[in-house]
N, C-alpha and C positions, 0 to 999 in steps of 0.2 A: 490249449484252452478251447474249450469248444465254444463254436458261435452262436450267439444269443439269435432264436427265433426273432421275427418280425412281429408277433406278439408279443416276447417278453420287453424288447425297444417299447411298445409302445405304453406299457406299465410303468416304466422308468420315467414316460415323461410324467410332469406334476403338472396337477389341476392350474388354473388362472389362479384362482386363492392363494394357492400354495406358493405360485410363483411371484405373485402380489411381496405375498409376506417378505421376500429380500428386500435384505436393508437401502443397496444400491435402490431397487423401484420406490420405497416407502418413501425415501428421500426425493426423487423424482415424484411422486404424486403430489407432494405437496407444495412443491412448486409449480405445477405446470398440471396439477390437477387430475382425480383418481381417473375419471373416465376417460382423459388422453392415453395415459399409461396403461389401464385394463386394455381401450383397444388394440395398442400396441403389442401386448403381452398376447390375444386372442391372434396377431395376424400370425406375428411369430410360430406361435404351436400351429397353427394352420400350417404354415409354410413346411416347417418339418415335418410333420404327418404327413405330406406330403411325398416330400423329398425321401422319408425312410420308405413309403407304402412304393416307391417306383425302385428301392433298388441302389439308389445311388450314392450311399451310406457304407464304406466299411465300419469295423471295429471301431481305429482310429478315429473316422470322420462322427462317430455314435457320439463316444466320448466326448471328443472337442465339444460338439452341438448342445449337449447336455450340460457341461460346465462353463460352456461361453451363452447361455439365455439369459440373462440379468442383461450382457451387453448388447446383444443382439435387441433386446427390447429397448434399449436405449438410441441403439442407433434407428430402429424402425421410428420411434418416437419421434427423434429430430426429422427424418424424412416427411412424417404427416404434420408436423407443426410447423416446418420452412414454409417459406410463399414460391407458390408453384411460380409467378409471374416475376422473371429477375432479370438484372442486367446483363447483358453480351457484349463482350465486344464484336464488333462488326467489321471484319477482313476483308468483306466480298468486294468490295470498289462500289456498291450499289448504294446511293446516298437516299434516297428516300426508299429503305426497303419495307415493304405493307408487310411482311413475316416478321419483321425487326423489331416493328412501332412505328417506320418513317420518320417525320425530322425529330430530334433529339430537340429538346426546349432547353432556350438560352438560362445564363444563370437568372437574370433578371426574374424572366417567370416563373423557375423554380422559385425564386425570392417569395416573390406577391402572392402565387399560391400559396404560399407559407404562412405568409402573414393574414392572407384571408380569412384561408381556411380554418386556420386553429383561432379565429374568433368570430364575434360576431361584424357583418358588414353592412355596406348601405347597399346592397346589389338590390333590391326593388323600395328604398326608400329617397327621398327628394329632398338630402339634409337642408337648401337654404328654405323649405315650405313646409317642412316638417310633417310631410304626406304621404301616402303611398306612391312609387314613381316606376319606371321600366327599366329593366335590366340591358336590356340591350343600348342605352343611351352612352355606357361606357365604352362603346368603342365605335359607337356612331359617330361621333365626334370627330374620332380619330381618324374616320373611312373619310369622312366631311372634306380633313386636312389633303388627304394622300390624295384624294379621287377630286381636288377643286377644281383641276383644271378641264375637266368633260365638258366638250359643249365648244372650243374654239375649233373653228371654220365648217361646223357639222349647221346644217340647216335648222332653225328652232320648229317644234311641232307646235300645230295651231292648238293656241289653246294652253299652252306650256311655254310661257316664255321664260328662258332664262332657268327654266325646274333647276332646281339643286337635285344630288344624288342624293338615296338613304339605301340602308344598309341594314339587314337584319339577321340573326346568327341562330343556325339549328344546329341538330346535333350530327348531322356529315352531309356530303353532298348528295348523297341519292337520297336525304331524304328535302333535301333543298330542290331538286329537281321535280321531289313530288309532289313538294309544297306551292311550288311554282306552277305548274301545269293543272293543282288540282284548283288553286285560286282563279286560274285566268282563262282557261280552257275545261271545265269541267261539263261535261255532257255536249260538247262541241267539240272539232277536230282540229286536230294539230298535223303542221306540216312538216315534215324529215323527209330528207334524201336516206334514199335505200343504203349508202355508202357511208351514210353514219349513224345506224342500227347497233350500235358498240354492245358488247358483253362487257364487261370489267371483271375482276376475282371476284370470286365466290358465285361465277353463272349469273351473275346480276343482272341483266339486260333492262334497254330503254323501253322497249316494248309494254315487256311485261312492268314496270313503275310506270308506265303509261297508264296501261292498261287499273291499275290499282289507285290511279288519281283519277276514275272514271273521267278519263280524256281520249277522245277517237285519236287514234293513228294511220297519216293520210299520206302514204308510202308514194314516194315520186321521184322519180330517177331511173336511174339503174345501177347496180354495186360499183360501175367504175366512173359514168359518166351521169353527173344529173347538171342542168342548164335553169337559169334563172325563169326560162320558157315553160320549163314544167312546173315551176313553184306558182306562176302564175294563173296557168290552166288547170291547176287545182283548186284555185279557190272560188267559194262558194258562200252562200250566205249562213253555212251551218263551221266556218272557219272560225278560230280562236285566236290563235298563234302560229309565227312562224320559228321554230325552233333548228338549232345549230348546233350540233355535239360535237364536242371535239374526240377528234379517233385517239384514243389518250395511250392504248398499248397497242398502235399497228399503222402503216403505211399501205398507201395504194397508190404505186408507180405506172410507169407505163403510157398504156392509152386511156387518160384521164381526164376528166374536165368535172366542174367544184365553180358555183357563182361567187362571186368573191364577195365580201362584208360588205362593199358602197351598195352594189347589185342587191344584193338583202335588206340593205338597210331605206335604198330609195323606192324598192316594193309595197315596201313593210309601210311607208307614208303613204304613198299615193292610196292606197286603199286602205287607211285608215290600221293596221293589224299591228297586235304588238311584237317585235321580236328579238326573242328571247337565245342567249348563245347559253349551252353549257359547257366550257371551260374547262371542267375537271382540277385541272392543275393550279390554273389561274394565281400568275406572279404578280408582285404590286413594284417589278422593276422592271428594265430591259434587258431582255433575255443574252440581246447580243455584247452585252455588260458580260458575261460567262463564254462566250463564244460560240451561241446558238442563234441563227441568223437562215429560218427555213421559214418558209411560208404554213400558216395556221399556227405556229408557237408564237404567239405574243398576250401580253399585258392584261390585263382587266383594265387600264387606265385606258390602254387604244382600243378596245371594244367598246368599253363607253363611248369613246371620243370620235367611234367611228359613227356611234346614230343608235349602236343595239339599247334593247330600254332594259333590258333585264338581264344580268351575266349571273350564272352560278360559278362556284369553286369550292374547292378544300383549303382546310386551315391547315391541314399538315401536312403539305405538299412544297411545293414551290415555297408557299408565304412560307413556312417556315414553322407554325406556331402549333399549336393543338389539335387534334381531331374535331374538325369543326365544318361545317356545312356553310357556303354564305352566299348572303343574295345581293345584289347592291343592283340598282337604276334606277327609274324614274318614281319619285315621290308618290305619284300616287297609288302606279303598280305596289311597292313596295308595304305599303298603308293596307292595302287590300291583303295584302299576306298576312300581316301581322295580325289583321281581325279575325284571319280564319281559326276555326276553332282547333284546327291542324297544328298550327304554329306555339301553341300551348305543351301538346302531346309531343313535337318535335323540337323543343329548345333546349339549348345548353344550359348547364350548370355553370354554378358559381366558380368552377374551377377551371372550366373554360374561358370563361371572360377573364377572368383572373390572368390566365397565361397568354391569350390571344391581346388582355390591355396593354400586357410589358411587350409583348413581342411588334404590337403597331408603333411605338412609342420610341422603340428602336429604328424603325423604317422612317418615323417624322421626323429623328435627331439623324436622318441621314446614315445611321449607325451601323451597316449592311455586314458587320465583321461580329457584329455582340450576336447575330443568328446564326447559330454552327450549322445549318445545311445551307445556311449562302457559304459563309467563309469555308467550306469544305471546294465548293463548283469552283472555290476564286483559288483554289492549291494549283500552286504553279507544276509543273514537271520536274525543274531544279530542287525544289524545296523540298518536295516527296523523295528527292535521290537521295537528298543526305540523310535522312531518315532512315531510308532504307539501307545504305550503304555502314550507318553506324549500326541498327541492328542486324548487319550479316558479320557485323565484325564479334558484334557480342555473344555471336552464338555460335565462332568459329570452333571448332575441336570438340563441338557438341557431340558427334556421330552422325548428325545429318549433313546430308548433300543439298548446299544453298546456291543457287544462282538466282543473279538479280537480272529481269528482262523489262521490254517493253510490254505495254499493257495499253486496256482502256477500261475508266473507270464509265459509268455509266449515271442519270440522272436518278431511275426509277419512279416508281409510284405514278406510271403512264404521262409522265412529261416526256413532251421531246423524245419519242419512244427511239430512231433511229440517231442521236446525238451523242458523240462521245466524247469525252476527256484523255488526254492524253497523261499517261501514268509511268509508275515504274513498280514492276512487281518483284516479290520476294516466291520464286519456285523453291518448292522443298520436294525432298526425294530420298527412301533409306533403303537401304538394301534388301533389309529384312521383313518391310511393312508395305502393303500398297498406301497410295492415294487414300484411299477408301481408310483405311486403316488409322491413318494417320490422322484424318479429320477427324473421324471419330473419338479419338482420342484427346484433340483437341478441345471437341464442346464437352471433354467429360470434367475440364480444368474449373474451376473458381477465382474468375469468372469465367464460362465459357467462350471458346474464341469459333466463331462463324466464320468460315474461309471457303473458297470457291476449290471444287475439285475438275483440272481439266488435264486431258493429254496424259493422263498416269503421274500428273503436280498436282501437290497443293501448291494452290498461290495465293498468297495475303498482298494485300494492298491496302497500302498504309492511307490512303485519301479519308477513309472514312473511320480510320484508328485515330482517338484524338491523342494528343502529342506527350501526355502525362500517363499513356497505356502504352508504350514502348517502352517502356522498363519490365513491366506485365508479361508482355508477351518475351520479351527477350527473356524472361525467369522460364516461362512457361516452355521454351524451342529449348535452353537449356537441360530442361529437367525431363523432356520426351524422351529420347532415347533409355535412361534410365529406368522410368515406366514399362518402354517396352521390354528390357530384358528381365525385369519383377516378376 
């Protein structure tokens, strides 16, 4: 049989109309709608145009393409109608991973968002006055409860006796940080040690969110040593704030020196100046409760408690709850933010408060295990073996090569950046595939599985697997090799 030119292939294929017209598509458009289906059908013949105009087509491969288009447009259809944004599971040991989402939200506030969401709420109405009220009061409250005790053995500022804290919620921390410096420091200078100049992901830098809350930046130190001496001899009558970033993904060892928080905080009175720490992480427990116990990881309860007036943090961090920016200190610093016109542009939705109200209400019941990235830091080493030791059993005679090693699981999301957990890891290894390979294959599963590739392994680590996804995964290390010989 002689072979059909690349002209005649492309006669053979049929118009979008044409291809419209199969019963298979007619039926699909009218469930899911003609212009879904039409683009589908357009990407399709695109594709193949394609594929035949380069060559990569025999006989055989012509045919198939031509009597498999009805499916082919089906299967494109489902790809542009899925949600690009889906669950993973998360192998890597990384508990608050910023590529993942960071902490997974308790059932609780899945709950509340639920029940919010799909109706209407009181989130800026005053049910016992029947008025307009603030959104933020719902978890002011709460901060109220958790943060009462700020203020024993810290000296009261004149003028403030006794302030309670308040507390008010944007939509992440760098914009909490801009909200904060553009309130209290705007067209006057703020003070930073050169040593805590931080970048964060995405090239973010303090400088530049300085620079964008028109606030002067009044660099003093040096990268490894800055002394309370310099923070002093900076200041001037054009000073604002003194500000304290935490180095949230990095260490500086060595020949080092750092004025400590009293040193800050008994500055910061004597000349009147407010100051302000940014936290980043910012836990509403003790750290050393997880087995981190380093200088500069601690609390928003002991920054308060130490004398700072203004602490930033994230909600999906440490706390545990939603992507959330927050500010908590001195009533009346805090008053001054809320008026800015900033703080309007930069607040959360109703489905932040929503999940940040069940997730404080957890921390006020004491309830540190209903938060899956506490109750993750708190997995013992034992508990993870048997874990791991029943999924090497389940996936013996798979064709993969399993051993089970020491490991360390990690905090992430720039906590506690040099702090680790002690783990037990599942290495995989096949004769036939790299690491590389192997991974790969893994995020290609439903659900996709995220695992760390090191040393020519994969290695999962079951820490941040939650305990009802070992079966998942055991189907999924089952069914691998198979794929690979398909």
């Amino acid at each position: 049989m002689k072979a059909r030119s690349r002209s005649d292939v492309y006669r053979q294929l049929p118009s979008v109309d044409d291809l419209l017209r199969n019963p298979e598509l007619t039926r699909l458009a009218s469930e899911e709608g003609q212009s879904a289906v039409t683009d589908a059908a357009r990407a399709v013949l695109a594709s193949l145009r394609a594929t035949i105009g380069e060559g990569n087509l025999d006989e055989t491969g012509i045919d198939l393409a031509l009597s498999g288009l009805a499916a082919a447009v089906a299967r494109q259809l489902r790809r542009n109608l899925s949600h690009s944004l889906r669950p993973v599971i998360n192998a890597t040991g990384v508990i608050l991973h910023t590529n993942l989402g960071r902490a997974p939200l308790s059932d609780a506030a899945l709950d509340h968002i639920r029940e919010t969401a799909g109706s209407y709420s009181n989130l800026e109405f005053d049910l016992a006055r029947g008025e307009r009220g603030q959104r933020d009061v719902h978890v002011d409250r709460l901060f109220r409860k958790l943060l009462a005790d700020v203020g024993a053995g810290v000296p009261v500022r004149a003028g403030e006796p006794n302030s309670p804290v308040s507390t008010i919620v944007v939509n992440n921390n760098a914009a909490a940080v801009l909200l904060a410096l553009n309130t209290l420091a705007e067209n006057g200078e703020v003070i930073v040690s050169r040593g805590e100049l931080v970048e964060i992901g995405g090239s973010f830098r303090i400088p530049d969110v300085m620079a964008k809350s028109n606030a002067i930046l009044r660099e003093v130190g040096t990268t490894n040593r800055t002394r309370i001496a310099d923070y002093e001899r900076a200041i001037n009558e054009k000073t604002r704030l003194l500000l304290r970033v935490h180095r949230s993904n990095f260490e500086i060892t060595g020949f080092t020196e750092q004025p400590s928080l009293r040193e800050l905080t008994d500055l910061a009175r004597r000349r009147n100046i407010p100051l302000m720490e940014d936290l980043g992480s910012g836990a509403l427990f003790d750290l050393r409760s997880i087995g981190i116990d380093k200088d500069g990881e601690h609390s928003v309860l002991w920054s308060l408690d130490s004398g700072v007036d203004v602490v930033s943090y994230s909600g999906d961090k440490l706390l545990g709850g939603p992507q959330a920016g927050i500010l908590s200190g001195r009533r009346d610093l805090i008053a001054r933010m809320r008026s800015n016109s900033l703080f309007r542009a930069l607040r959360a939705d109703k489905l932040t408060y929503a999940a940040l109200e069940a997730t404080l209400l957890a921390y006020v019941k004491g309830d540190h295990n209903a938060i899956p990235a506490l109750r993750m830091m708190r997995l013992s080493k034992d508990g993870i073996t048997q874990r791991v030791e029943a999924l090497a059993r389940n996936i013996a005679g798979s064709g993969l090569s399993v051993e089970i090693i020491d490991g360390e699981s990690v905090i992430g999301g720039g906590a506690a950046p040099s702090a680790t957990l002690a783990t037990r890891l599942l290495a995989l290894t096949h004769r036939d595939l790299s690491a590389d390979e192997i991974s790969a294959r893994l995020r290609a599963f439903d659900p996709p599985i995220i695992a760390r590739v090191e040393e020519g392994r994969v290695l999962l680590d079951l820490r941040t697997v939650f305990p009802e996804q070992d079966e998942i995964l055991a189907s999924a290390m089952a069914a691998l090799p198979s794929k690979m010989s398909s």
